[in-house]
C-alpha positions as CSV (number, residue, x, y, z in Angstrom):
1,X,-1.7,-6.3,-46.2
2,X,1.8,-7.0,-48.0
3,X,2.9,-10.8,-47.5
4,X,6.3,-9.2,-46.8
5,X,5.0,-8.0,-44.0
6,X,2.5,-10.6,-42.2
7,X,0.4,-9.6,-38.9
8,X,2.1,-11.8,-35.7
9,X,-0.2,-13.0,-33.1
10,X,1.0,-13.6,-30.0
11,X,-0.3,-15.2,-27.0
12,X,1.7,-15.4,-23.3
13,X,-0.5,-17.9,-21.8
14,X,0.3,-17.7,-18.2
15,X,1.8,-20.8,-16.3
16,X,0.8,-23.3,-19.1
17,X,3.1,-26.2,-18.5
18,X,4.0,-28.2,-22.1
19,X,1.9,-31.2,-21.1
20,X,-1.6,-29.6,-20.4
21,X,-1.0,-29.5,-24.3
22,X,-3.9,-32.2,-24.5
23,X,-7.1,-32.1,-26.8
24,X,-8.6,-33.4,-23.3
25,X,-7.1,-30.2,-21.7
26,X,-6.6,-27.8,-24.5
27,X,-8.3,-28.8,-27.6
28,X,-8.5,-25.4,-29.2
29,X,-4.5,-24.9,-28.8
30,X,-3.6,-28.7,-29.4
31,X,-5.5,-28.9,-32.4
32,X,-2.9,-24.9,-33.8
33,X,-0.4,-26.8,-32.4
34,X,-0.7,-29.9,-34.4
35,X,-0.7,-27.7,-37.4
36,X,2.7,-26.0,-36.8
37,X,5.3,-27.0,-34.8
38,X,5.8,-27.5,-30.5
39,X,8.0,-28.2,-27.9
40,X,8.7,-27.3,-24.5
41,X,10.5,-24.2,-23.1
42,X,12.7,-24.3,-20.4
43,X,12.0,-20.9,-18.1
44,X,14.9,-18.8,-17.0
45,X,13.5,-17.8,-14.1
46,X,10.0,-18.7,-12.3
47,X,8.8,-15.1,-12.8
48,X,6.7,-14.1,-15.2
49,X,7.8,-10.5,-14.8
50,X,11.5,-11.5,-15.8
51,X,10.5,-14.1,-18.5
52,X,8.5,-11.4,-20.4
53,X,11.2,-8.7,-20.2
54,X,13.5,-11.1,-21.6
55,X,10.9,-12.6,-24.4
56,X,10.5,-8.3,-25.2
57,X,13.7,-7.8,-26.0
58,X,16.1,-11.1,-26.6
59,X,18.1,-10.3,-23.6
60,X,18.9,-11.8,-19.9
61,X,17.9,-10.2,-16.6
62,X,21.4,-9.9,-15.8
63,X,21.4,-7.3,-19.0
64,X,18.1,-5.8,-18.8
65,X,18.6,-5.7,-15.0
66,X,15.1,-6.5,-14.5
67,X,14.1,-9.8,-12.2
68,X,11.3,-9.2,-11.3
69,X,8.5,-6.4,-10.5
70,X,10.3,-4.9,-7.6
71,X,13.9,-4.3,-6.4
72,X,15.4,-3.3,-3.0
73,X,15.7,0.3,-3.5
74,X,15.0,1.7,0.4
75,X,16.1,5.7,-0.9
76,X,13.0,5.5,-3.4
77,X,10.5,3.5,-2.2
78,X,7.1,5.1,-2.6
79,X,6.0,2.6,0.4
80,X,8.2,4.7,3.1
81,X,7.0,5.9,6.3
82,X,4.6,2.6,6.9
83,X,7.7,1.5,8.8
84,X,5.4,3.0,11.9
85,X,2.7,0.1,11.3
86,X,5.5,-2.3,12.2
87,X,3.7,-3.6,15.2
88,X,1.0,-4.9,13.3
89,X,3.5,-7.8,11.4
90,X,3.0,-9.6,15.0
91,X,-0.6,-10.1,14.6
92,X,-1.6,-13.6,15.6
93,X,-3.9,-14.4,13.0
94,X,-2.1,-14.3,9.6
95,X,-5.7,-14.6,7.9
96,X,-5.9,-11.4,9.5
97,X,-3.1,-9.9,8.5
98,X,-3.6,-10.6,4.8
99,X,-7.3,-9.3,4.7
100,X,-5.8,-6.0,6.5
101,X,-3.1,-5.4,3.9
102,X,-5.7,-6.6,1.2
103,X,-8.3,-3.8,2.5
104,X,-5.4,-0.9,2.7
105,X,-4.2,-1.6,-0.8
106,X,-7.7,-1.3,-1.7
107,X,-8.1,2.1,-0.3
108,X,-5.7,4.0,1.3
109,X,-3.1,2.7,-0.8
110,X,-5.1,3.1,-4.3
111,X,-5.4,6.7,-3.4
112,X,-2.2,7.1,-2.6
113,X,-1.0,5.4,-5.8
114,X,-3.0,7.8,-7.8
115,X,-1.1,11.1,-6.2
116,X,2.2,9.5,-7.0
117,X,1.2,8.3,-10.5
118,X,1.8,4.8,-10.1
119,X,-0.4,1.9,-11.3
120,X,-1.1,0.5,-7.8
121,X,1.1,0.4,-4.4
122,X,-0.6,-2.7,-3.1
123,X,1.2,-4.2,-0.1
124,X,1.0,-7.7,-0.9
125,X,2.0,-10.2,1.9
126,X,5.5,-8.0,2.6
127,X,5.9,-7.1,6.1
128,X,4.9,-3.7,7.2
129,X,8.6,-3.4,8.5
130,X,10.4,-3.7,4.6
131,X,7.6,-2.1,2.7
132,X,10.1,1.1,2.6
133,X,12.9,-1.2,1.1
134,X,10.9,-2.0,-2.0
135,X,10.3,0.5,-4.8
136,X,9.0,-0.6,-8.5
137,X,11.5,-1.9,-10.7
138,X,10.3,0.5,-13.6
139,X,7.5,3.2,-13.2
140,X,6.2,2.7,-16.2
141,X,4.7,-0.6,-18.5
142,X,7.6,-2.6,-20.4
143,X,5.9,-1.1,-23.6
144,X,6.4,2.1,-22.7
145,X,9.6,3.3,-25.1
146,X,12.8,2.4,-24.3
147,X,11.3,1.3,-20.8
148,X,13.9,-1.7,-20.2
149,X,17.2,0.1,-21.4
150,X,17.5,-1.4,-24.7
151,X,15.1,-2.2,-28.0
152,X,11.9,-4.4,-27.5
153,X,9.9,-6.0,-30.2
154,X,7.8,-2.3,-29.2
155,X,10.3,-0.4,-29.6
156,X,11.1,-2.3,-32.8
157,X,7.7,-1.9,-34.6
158,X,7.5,1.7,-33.7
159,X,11.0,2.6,-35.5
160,X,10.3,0.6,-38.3
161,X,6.6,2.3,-38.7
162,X,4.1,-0.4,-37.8
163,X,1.8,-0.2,-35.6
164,X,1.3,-2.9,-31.9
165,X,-1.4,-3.8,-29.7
166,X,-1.1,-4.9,-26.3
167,X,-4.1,-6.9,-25.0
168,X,-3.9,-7.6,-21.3
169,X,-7.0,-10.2,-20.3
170,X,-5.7,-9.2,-16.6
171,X,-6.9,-5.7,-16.7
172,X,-10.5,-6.1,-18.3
173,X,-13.5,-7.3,-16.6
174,X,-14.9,-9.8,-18.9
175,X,-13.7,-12.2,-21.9
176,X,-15.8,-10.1,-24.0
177,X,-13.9,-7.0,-23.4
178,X,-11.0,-8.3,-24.0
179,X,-11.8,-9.5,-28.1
180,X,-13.7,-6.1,-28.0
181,X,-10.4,-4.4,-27.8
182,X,-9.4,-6.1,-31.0
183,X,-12.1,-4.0,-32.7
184,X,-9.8,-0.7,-32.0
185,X,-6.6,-2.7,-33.1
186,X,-6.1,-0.7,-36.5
187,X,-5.5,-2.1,-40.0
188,X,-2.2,-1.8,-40.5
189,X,-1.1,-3.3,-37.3
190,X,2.0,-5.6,-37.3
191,X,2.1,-7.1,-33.8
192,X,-0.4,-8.2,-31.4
193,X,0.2,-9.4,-28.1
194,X,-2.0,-10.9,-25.8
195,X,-1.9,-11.6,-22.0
196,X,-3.8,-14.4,-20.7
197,X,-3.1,-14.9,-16.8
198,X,-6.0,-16.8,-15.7
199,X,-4.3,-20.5,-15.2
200,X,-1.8,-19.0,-13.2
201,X,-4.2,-17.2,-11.2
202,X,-6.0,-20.6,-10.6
203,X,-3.0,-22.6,-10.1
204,X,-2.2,-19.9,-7.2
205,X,-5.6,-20.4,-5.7
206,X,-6.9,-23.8,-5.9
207,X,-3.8,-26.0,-6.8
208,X,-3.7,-28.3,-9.8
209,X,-5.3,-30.9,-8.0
210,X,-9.1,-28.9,-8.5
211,X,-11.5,-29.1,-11.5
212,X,-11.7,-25.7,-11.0
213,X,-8.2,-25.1,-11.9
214,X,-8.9,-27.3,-15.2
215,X,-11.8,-25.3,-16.0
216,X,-9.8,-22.7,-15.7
217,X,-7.3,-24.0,-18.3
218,X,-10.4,-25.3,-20.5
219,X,-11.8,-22.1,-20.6
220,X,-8.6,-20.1,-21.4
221,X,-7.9,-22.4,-23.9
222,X,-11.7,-21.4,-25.4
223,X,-10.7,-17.8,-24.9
224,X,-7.6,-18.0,-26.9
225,X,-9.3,-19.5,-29.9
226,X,-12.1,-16.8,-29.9
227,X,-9.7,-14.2,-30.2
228,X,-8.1,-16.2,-33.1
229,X,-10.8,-16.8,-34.5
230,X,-11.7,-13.0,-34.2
231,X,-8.3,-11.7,-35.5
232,X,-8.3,-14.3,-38.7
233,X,-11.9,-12.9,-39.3
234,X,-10.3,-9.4,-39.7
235,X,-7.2,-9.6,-40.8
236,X,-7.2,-13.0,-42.6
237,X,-4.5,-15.5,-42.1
238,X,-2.2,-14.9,-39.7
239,X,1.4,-16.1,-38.1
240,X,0.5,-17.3,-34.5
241,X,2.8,-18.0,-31.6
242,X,1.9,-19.2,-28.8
243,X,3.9,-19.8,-25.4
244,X,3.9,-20.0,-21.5
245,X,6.8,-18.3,-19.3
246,X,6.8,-21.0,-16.6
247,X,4.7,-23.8,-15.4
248,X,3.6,-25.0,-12.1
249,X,3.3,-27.9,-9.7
250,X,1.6,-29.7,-7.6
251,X,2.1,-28.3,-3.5
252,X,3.1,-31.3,-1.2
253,X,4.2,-29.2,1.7
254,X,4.9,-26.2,3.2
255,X,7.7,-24.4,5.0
256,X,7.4,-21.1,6.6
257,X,10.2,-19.3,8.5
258,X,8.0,-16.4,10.1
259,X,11.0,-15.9,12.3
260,X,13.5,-14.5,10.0
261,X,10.6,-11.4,9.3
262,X,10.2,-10.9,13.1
263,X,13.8,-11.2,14.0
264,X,14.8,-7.8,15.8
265,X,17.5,-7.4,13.1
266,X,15.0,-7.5,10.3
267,X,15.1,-5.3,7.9
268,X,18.3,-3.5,9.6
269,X,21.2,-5.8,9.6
270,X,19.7,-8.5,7.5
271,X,17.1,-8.2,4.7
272,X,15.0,-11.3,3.8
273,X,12.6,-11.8,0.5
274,X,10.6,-15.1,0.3
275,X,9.1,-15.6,-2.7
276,X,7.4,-19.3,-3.3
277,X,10.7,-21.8,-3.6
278,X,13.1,-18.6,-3.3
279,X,14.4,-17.1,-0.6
280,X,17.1,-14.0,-1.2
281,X,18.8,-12.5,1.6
C-alpha cells in the first residue's frame, strides 16, 4: 500500500466519556492513547445519530438538517393509522405498555417494515397517539451516497476511488462476527469505520453505578484492540482514531410528565417529544 495513501481506522465507541480513559478501565485504548495524542470532546448534541452525521461530513445539524433518527413529518409517516390503538396509551401498568410495543415491533411491525422497505418500524416508548407524526429522518443508511445532502468521508473515498468498510458491532450477533467481517474488507481499502455501541447500551440499562456496566466497558475496550490487532496483522501499520460522540451520567432522579402525552389536546393542538433531559414541544 502507498504511504501516500495510509489505511484509517476508525472506531465510534459509543458513550465513552474522556475519563473511563483509565488502564484500570480501558487498558487496551489507554495504553494507543498514550502513544499518540488525547483529549476530550465536547458533543454538540446528546445524540449519537446527530453527532455521527456531523463527524460524516464536517457539517452541523442545522446544515445537514439531520438531529436525530426521526423528524415530525405526520404527511409521511409509515407509522399512520395506529392512531386507532390510542386507547391503549392509558394502560395502568407502564411495564405493560413497554412489553406490548416491544412484542408488536417484534412482529407485526417487522413484517410490516419489510413491505415498506424500511430497516425496522419499532415503536419504541412513543405513544400510540403520535406514532403517525413521526417518519424516519432518511430512509436509507448515512453511507448510502449522497444520503445527508452533502459529501461524507463515503461519499469522499468513493469519488476519489478507494474503497470503505463499515463495521457495525450493533448489527452482528457475536464479537467474532464482527472481526470476521474484516476478512471481506479488501486490500485496497482506505477507510474503515467501526461501530461499537455496547457501553451505551449498558449505561442505558444498568447505570454506571453496576460492575456490569464496567464489564461492559472492559470488554469493549478488549474488543476494540482485537480488531486492531486483527487489522495491523493485515494491513500492517495503520493511522487509528479513536472517539466517543457523548458520554453519560450517573441517574439521581427522575421526572415524568405522563400528563402532557394523555392531555386531550395531545398530539392535535400541542405536540410533545421527551427524550432523556430534552423535552421539544
Amino acid at each position: 500500500m502507498s504511504e501516500a495513501r495510509p489505511l484509517l481506522l476508525v472506531f465510534l465507541v459509543d458513550a465513552f466519556r474522556h475519563d473511563f480513559l483509565t488502564e484500570q478501565a480501558a487498558p487496551q485504548l489507554s495504553r494507543l492513547a498514550e502513544a499518540g495524542i488525547r483529549r476530550p470532546l465536547k458533543p454538540i448534541l446528546g445524540y449519537s445519530d446527530a453527532i455521527r452525521a456531523t463527524f460524516f461530513t464536517g457539517r452541523y445539524p442545522d446544515e445537514t438538517g439531520y438531529w436525530m433518527e426521526y423528524c415530525y413529518r405526520p404527511e409521511a409517516s409509515p407509522w399512520q393509522g395506529l392512531a386507532r390503538l390510542a386507547p391503549l396509551d392509558r394502560l395502568p401498568s407502564d411495564l405493560a405498555l413497554r412489553g406490548l410495543k416491544l412484542a408488536g415491533s417484534a412482529t407485526a411491525m417487522r413484517l410490516m417494515a419489510r413491505g415498506k422497505g424500511l430497516p425496522h418500524l419499532s415503536m419504541r416508548h412513543i405513544p400510540f397517539r403520535a406514532l403517525g407524526k413521526f417518519d424516519f429522518t432518511l430512509h436509507e443508511p448515512m453511507t448510502a451516497p449522497k444520503a445527508l445532502g452533502c459529501p461524507s468521508i463515503f461519499d469522499i473515498c468513493t469519488a476519489t476511488g478507494r474503497p470503505w468498510a463499515y463495521l457495525d458491532a450493533a448489527k452482528t450477533r457475536t464479537s467474532g462476527e464482527l472481526i470476521r467481517q474484516l476478512d471481506d474488507v479488501p486490500a485496497d481499502v482506505g477507510l474503515i469505520f467501526v461501530y461499537l455501541p455496547h457501553v451505551d447500551q449498558a449505561a442505558h440499562l444498568f447505570g454506571l453505578d453496576s460492575p456490569v456496566f464496567w464489564r461492559r466497558v472492559r470488554s469493549t475496550d478488549e474488543l476494540a484492540g482485537r480488531i486492531l490487532k486483527r487489522v495491523r496483522h493485515r494491513f500492517g501499520d495503520v493511522t487509528t482514531l479513536v472517539f466517543s460522540d457523548h458520554g453519560m451520567s450517573a441517574l439521581s432522579r427522575q421526572i415524568a410528565i405522563p400528563e402532557l402525552t394523555l392531555h386531550p389536546a395531545f398530539p392535535e393542538r400541542f405536540f410533545v417529544a421527551l427524550d432523556a433531559t430534552m423535552m421539544r414541544l
